[in-house]
C-alpha positions in Angstrom: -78.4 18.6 -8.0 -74.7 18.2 -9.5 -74.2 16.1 -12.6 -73.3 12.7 -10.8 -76.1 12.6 -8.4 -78.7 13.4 -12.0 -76.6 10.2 -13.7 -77.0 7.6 -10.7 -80.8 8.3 -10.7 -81.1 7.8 -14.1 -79.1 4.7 -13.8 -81.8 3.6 -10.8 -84.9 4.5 -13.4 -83.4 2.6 -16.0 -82.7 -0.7 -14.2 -86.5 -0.4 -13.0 -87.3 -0.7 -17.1 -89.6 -4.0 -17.5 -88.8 -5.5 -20.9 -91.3 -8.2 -22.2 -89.9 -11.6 -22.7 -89.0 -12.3 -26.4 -88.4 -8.2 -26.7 -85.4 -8.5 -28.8 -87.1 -11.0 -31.2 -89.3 -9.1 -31.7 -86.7 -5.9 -32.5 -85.0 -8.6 -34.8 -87.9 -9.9 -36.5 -89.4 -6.4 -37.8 -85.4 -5.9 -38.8 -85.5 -8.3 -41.0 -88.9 -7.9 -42.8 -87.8 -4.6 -43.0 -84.7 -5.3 -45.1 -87.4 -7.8 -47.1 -89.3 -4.9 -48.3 -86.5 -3.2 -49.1 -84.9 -5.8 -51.1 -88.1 -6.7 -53.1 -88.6 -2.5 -54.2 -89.6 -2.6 -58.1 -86.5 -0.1 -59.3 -83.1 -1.1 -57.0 -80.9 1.7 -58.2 -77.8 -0.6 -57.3 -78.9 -3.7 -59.5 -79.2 -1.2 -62.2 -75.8 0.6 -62.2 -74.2 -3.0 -61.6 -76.0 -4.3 -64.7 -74.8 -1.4 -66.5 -71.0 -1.5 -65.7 -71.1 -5.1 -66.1 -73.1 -5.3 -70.0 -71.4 -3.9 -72.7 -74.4 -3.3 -74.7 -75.8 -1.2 -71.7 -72.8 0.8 -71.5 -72.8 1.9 -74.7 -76.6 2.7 -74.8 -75.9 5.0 -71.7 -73.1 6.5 -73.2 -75.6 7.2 -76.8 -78.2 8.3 -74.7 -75.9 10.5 -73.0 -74.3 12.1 -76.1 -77.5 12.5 -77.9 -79.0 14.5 -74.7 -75.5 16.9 -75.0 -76.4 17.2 -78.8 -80.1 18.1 -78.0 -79.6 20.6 -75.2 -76.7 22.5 -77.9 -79.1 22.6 -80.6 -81.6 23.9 -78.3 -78.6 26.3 -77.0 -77.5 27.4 -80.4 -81.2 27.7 -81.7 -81.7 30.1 -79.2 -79.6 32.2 -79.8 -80.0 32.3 -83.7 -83.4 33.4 -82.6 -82.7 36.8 -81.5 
């Protein structure tokens, strides 16, 4: 069986495929709840980083938090190494 003759009966199978009435609602329906849940999750890590770039006040607090992490991991660096 060549490669033509294996596509035109898979093209017979498939047009004897019985889809229900109101399939695609259906499909469309469960899309959309989907994206519902999605949109409703309790940490959106998008909102988040929008609200950041956007506030001042939250930029700098990342930016504080940020340094004083860099502090803290060299003092634990240089601490360390004093120990030995």
């Amino acid at each position: 069986m060549n490669s033509d003759e294996i596509l035109e009966l898979w093209r017979q199978r498939s047009n004897q495929l019985e889809i229900s009435q109101g399939f695609s609602d259906t499909v469309m329906n469960q899309i959309i709840e989907d994206e519902r849940r999605r949109s409703k999750t309790a940490f959106n890590l998008r909102l988040l980083i929008e609200f950041i770039s956007s506030s001042p006040t939250a930029t700098a607090a990342v930016m504080a938090l940020g340094a004083s992490a860099g502090i803290t991991r060299a003092a634990i660096v240089v601490l360390s190494l004093l120990a030995f």
